[in-house]
SELUMVEX-182191 format. One record per residue (C-alpha): z, x negated, y negated. Coordinates in steps of 0.02 Angstrom, whole numbers, padded with zeros to 5 digits, always signed. Layout:
<nodes>
ZXY;...
</nodes>
This chain:
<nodes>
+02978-09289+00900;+02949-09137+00762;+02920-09208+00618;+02974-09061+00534;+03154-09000+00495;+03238-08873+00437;+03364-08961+00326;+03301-09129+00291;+03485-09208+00268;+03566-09157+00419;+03438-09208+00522;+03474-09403+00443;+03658-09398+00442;+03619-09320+00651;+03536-09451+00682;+03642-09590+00591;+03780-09531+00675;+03728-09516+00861;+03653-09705+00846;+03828-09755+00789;+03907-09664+00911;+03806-09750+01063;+03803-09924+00994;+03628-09925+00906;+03579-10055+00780;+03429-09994+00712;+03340-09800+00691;+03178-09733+00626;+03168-09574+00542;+03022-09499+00464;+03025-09530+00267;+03047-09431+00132;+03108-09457-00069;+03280-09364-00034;+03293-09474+00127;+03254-09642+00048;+03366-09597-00106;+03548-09541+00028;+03492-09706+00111;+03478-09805-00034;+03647-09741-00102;+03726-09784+00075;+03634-09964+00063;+03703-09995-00108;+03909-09952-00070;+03885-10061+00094;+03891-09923+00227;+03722-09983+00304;+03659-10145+00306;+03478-10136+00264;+03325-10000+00246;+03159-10018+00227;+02989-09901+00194;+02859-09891+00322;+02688-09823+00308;+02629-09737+00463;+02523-09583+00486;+02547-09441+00464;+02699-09487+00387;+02810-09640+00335;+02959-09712+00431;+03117-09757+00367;+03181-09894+00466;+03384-09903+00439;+03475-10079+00502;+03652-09973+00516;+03726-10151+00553;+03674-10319+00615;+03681-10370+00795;+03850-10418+00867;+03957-10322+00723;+04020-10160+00693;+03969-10015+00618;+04036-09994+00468;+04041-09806+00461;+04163-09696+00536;+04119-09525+00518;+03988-09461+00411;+03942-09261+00379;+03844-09146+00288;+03941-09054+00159;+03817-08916+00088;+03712-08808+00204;+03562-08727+00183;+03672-08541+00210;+03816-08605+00098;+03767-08736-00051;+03930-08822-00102;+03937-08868-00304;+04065-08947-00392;+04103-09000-00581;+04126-09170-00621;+04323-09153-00649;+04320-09062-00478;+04247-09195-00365;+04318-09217-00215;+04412-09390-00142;+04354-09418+00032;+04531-09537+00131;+04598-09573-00023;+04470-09650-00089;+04419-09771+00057;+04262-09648+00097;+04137-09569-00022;+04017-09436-00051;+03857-09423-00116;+03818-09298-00252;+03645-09223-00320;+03668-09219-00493;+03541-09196-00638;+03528-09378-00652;+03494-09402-00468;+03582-09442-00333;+03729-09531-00341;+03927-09565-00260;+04058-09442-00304;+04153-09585-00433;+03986-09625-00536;+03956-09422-00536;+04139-09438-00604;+04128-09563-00722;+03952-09515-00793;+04036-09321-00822;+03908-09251-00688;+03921-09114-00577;+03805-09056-00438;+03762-09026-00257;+03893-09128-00125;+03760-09177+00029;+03877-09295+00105;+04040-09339+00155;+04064-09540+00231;+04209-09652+00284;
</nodes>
């Protein structure tokens, strides 16, 4: 396992994903702030269940509970919206609505990162990393 990667994000979402996909409870990726921080935000809107910080060498783990045992996942589909060829911005007034509001994204704003509807309310724009539903 490389602990190195091109584009940080897509490399979690990847790997969020494909243990959804098979059935997976539980996945450890190697840690970083703008990890912790997407994984926090999912945490907090109730997309995962729990996260937690690991210290290992050479690097930390991020363990992510994506849902306790005998339940389902609670995402659907989740994607990286900006690339590192093609950075997608948006004003606050021109956020997008991911399924009509049942999904959400996250957004890098000046204040951090945050969902799409506090970006919104807080009159932030910024960097959309993530699309989930």
């Amino acid at each position: 396992m490389s602990l190195q990667s091109t584009d940080q994000i897509a490399d979690l979402i990847t790997r969020i994903r494909n243990a959804v996909n098979v059935g997976k409870n539980e996945i450890l990726v190697p840690t970083s702030k703008l990890k912790a921080g997407v994984v926090e935000v999912l945490a907090k809107n109730g997309y995962i269940a729990d996260f937690s910080i690991e210290d290992a060498k050479p690097r930390g783990m991020l363990k992510i509970t994506i849902n306790e045992a005998g339940t389902n996942a609670k995402i659907n589909e989740i994607s990286k919206v900006s690339k590192p060829g093609r950075r997608v911005y948006s004003a606050a007034e021109d956020l997008p609505v991911v399924k009509s509001g049942r999904g959400m994204i996250i957004v890098s704003t000046s204040k951090g990162l945050m969902t799409g509807r506090e970006a919104k309310k807080n009159h932030l724009g910024g960097e959309i990393l993530v699309r989930v539903w």
